[in-house]
N, C-alpha and C positions, 0 to 999 in steps of 0.2 A: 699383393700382400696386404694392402690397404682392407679386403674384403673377410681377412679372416682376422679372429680373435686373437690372441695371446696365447691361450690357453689350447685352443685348436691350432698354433704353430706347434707349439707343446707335445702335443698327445702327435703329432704330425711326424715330429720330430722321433720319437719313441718308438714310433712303427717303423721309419726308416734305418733307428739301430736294429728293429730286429730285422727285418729284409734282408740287411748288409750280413748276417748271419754271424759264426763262429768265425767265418775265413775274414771276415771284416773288424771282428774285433781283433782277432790276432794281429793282422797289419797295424794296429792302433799299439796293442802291450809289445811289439818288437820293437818298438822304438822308445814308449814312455819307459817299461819297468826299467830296463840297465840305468837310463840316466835316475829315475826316483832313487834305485838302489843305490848309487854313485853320491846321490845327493845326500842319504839320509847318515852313510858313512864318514862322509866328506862331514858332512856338523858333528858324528858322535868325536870325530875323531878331533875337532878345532877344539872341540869344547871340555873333551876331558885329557888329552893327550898333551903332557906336558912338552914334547919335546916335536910336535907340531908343525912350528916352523920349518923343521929341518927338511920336507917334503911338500910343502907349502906349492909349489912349481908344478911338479908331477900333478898332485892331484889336482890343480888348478885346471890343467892343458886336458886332463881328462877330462872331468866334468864338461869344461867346454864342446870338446868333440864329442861327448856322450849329450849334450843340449842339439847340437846342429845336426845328430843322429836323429834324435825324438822328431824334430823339426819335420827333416826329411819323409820321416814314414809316415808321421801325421798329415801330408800334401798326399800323399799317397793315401792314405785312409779316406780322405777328404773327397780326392776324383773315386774314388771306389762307389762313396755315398752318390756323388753324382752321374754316375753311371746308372746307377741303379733307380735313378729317378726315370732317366731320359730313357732309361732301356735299352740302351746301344754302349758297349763298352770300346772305349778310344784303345785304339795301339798303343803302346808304351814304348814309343821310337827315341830316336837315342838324342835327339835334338831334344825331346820335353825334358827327358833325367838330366839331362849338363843344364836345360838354362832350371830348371827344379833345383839345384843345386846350387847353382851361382847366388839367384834370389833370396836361399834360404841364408846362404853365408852373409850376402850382404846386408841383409832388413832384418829379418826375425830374430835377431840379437839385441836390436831396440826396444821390442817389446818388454824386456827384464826393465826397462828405465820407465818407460810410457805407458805403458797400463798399470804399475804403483801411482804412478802420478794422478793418472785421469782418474784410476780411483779414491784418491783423496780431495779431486777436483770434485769430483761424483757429477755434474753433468756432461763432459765429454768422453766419460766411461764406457755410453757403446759404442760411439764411436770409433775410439781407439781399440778396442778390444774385436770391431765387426773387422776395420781395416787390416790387423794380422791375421785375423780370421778368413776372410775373402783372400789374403795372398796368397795364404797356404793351398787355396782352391786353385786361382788362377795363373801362379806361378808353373804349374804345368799344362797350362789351354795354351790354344792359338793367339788369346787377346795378345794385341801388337807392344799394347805398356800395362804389364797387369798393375804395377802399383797405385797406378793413377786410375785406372779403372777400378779397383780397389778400394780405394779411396772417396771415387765418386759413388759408389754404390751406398759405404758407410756414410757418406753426409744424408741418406733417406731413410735416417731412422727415425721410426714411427710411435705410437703409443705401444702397439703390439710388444716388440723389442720391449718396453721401458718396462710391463707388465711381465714378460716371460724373464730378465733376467731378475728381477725382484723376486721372482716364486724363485728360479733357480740358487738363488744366492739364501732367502729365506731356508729351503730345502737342507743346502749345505751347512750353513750354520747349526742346524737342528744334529745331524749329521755327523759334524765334529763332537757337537757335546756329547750324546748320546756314545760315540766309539771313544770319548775321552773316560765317558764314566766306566764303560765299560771295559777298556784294556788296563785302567786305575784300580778296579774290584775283580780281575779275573784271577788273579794272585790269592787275595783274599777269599774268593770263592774255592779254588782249589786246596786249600787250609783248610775251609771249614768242611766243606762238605768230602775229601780223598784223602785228607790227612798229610797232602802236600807240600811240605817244608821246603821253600827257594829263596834265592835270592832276594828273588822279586817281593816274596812277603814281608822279607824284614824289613823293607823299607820304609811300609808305612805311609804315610803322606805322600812322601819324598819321590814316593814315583813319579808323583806327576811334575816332570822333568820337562826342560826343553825339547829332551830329544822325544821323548814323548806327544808332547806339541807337535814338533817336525813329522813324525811318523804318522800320526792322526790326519796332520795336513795332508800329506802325501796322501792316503788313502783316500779322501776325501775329494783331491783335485783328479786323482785316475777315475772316479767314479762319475764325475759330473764333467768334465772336460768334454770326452766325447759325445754327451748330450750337447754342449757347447757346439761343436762341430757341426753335429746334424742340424742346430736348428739354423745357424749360420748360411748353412751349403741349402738350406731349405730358402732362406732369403734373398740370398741370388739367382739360384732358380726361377724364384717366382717375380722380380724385379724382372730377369732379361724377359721371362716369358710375357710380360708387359706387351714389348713390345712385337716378338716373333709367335704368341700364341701359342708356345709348345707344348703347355701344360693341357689346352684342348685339345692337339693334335695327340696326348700321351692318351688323356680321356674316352676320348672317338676312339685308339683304336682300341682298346682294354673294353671297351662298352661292346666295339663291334666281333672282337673274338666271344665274348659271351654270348652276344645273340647267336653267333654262328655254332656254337656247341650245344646252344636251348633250340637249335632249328633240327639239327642232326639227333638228335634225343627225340624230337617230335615226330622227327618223319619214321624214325624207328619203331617206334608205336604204333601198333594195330588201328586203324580208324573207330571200330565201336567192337565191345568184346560181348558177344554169343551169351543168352543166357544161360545154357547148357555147359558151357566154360565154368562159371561162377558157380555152379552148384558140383561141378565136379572137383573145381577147390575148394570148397566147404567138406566135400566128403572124404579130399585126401588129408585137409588137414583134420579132419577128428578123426581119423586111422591114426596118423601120427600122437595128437595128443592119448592117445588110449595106449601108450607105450608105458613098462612101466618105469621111465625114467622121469616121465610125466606126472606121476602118480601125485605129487607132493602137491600139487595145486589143484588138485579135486578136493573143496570141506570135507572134514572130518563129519563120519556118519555114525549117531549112536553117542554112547557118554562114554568118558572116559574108563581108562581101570581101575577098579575098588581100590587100588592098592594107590593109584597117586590120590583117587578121592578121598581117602583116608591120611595124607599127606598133609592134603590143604584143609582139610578138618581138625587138624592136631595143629598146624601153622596158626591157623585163626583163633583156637583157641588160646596157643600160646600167645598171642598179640593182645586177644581182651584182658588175659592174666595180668601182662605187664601193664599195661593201659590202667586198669582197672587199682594196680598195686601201685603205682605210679602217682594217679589222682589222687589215692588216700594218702601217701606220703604229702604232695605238695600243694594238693585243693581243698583249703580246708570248709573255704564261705558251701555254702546250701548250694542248692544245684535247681538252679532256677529256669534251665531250657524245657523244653516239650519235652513229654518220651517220645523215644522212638521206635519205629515197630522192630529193628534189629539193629545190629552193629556193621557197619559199614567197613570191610576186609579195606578196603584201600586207605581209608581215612584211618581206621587206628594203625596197618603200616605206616602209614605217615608220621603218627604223631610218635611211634616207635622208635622210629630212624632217627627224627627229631631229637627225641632224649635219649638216644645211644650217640649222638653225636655231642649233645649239650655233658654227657657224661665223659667222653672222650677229648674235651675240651679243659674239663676239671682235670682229669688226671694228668694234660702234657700239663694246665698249667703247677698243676700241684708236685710233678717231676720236676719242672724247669727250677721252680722253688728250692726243692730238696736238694738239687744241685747246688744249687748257690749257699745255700747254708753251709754243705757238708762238702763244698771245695775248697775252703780256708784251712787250711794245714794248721793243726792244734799242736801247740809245742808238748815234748815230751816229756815231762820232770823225771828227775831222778836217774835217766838211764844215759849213761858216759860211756862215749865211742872216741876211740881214740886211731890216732893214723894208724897204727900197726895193725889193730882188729879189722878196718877197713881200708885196702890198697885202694887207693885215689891217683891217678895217673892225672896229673894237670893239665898236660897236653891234649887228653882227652875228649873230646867235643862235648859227649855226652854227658858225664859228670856233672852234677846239678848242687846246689847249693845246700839243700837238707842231707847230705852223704855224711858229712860232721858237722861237731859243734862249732859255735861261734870261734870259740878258744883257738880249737883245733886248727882253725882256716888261718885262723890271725899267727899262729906258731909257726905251722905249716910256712907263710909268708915269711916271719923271719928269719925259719933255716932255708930257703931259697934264695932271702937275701943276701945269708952269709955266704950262700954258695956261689954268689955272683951271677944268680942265674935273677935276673930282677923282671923280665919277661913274664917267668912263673909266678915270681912273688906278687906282680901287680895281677894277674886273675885269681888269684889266693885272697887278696885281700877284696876283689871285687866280688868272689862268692864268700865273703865273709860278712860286708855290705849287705848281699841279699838275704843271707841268713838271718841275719840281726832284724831286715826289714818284717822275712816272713814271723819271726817270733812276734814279733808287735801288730801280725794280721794287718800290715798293710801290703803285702803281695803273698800270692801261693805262689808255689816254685813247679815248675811245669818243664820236662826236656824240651819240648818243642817253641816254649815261648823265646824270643829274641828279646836283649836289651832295650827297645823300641816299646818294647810291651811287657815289658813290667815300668818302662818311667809311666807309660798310659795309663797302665792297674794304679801307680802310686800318687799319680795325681787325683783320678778318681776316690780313692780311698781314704787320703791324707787329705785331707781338706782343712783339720787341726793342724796340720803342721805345716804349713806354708813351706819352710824353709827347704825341710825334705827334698820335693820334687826338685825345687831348683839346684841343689847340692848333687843331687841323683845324678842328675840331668849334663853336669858338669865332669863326675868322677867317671859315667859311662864314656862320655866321648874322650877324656883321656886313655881310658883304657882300650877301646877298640880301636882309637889311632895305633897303636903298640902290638895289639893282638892280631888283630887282622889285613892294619893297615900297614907300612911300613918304615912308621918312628919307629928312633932307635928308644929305647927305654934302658935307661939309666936310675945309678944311683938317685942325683935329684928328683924324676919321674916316679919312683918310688915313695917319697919319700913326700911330694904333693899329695898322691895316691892313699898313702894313710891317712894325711894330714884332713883329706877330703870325708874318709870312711868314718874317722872318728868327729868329725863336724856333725855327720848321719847317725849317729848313734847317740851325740848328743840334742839334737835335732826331735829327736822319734822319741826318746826319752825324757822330754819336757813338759 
């Protein structure tokens, strides 16, 4: 092991996951996914599930037996890799799976305590990490005490080790962030670009959750794990073969099956081939090519048709025109080059493309522009809608806050409240809030926008008004505890509710 790089255990290791093929990864995800899936449930469920404890037991006993599951099939994945080093696949006699099993019940449950540690120790980290790694191999061989053979393997580690888990840990970290930014914006991507409206968009920030962390870890350890493994099982390999030379004896004979297929390929071969042969393949293959499926790879003979030369004659004209109409727009200084004996087809396409693209350029940004001006909702003078002319259904999702007047929303609110229905009354007066906001052109009113995103718009916008945002910011989250969440909303809740709406209106009106 001493004799190779780091990098070349590396690339070592890479080859022998693909070797181990499809059937090898599968012994690897029959064991990891139940317990990752186990695990990743197991945190959504501590972490937001108030009543938690009450099954605390069960899914304890699970996860454990779904960990010394992984265990199992990962020993198993491990001799698969080493099989396929050595070229000889071991029986799977009923003596290795019972002590495979005992071993793994006994040890590989320490690893959860000693590899956090040794990795915050950071220098006995390969160590520990090679020695449950080696078990997992050896705990199904003949060796007589795998732990301690195990063990002693792990105390010879080398520079190599210290260089490949540093790429591989580098590698992972890159890994997380990059699947963090990206399961953080795919919410947001499906919004802008499918017009996606989920859960997950409303969020916001806010996605990026613990269990989000957990999930990305997950992902992250199934990916590099079993590089883990190969390079591991690649290590003891080449330690034993130290001493028994097996890696030569794999060499020799993978060298000597090739000579012996390069010998039978030779002897198959004609000794010297007849020049009469060679000219008889030269005549059959120009019979062939004179086929006319052939035809396409003979040059074009003669000019083209008048009718596409007259094509590229009107093209080239049209390119000097604009070139030519083009310069006099925007070159004004003298024209100080040599002439030239003609106009160069390729180069005025170019500079063509050039300003149909620099024009193409103006017009998104002169759209993007126009957009933004004329997405501000203009209030409307003069014209009075009242609840009767417009059925408003509050329960409504879609319902948006420009449907009525300020007046209207705030009325609306207190015959809801007389009707004891104080649920309605508080999203009454929270699109009466946004109304009042949109007339003052600090938010447009949008169906698809969430609460989340108009405090976003009104912070960006309000910049005069400090207090806004923070008022906003306060009356939203009372209100979608009640609406969406499951406060009860009450007289009082009400009655904050307004108290907050009109803080906002005096606020924005300052």
């Amino acid at each position: 092991m001493n004799s190779r790089s780091g990098i070349e255990l590396l690339e070592r290791s890479v080859d022998l996951l693909r070797q181990s093929g499809i059937s090898g990864i599968a012994l690897y995800c029959v064991g990891a996914l139940p317990w990752a899936c186990a695990l990743l449930f197991y945190f959504a469920d501590m972490a937001y599930n108030s009543r938690s404890d009450q099954h605390l037991p069960e899914y304890s006993l699970v996860l454990t037996l779904l960990f010394l599951w992984k265990n199992v099939w990962q020993a198993i994945f491990t001799n698969k890799l080493y099989d396929s080093l050595t070229g000889e696949a071991r029986p799977w006699m009923r003596w290795r799976m019972i002590r495979m099993i005992l071993v793994t019940i006994a040890i590989q449950p320490l690893a959860l305590i000693a590899i956090p540690l040794a990795m915050v120790a950071t220098l006995p980290y390969p160590q520990v990490l090679g020695f449950f790694k080696n078990l997992q191999l050896f705990s199904a061989s003949d060796v007589p005490q795998p732990a301690s053979h195990s063990w002693r393997l792990s105390l010879g580690v080398s520079r190599q080790s210290w260089i490949a888990l540093s790429i591989i840990s580098l590698a992972a970290l890159v890994t997380f962030l990059n699947c963090t930014v990206f399961f953080a914006m795919l919410p947001q991507f499906l919004k802008m670009f499918f017009g996606m409206e989920t859960e997950l968009s409303r969020l916001g920030s806010r996605i990026v959750s613990p269990v989000l962390l957990v999930f990305v870890s997950l992902i992250v350890y199934l990916v590099f794990d079993p590089l883990l493994d190969a390079f591991f099982t690649l290590g003891c390999f080449y330690s034993q073969t130290v001493a028994t030379g097996e890696d030569l004896r794999i060499d020799f004979r993978r060298a000597a099956a090739i000579l012996m297929i390069l010998a039978v390929i030779a002897t198959a071969l004609p000794a010297q081939t007849p020049i009469h042969a060679t000219d008889k393949l030269d005549t059959a293959i120009g019979k062939v090519l004179e086929r006319d499926e052939f035809l396409w790879r003979e040059p074009k003979e003669g000019k083209p048709p008048a009718w596409l030369e007259g094509i590229n004659r009107a093209w080239n004209s049209a390119v000097d025109w604009v070139s030519a109409l083009l310069k006099k727009l925007f070159d004004k200084g003298p024209d100080k080059s040599p002439p030239s004996m003609g106009t160069d087809p390729n180069r005025s396409t170019l500079e063509l493309l050039l300003y149909i693209s620099a024009a193409i350029f103006l017009l998104a940004l002169g759209a993007i522009f126009y957009r933004q001006r004329t997405g501000r909702i203009k209030p409307v003078a003069g014209v009075a809608v009242s609840a009767e002319a417009v059925k408003v259904d509050l329960k409504d999702e879609t319902v948006t806050a420009d449907q009525l007047p300020e007046e209207e929303w705030l009325a609306l609110a207190e015959e809801e409240a007389g009707k004891g229905e104080f649920r309605l009354a508080s999203r009454a007066l929270y699109l009466a809030g946004l109304n009042h906001l949109m007339h003052r052109e600090l938010v447009s009113i949008r169906k698809w926008k969430s609460g989340q995103e108009y405090l976003g718009e009104l912070e960006r916008r309000a910049r005069t008004y400090p207090q806004v945002p923070l008022v906003f910011s306060q009356s939203l989250q009372l209100f979608e505890k009640g609406w969406y969440g499951k406060h009860c909303v009450d007289g009082e809740t009400y009655t904050h509710l307004l108290g907050q709406i009109e803080e906002i209106r005096r606020s924005a009106n300052a």
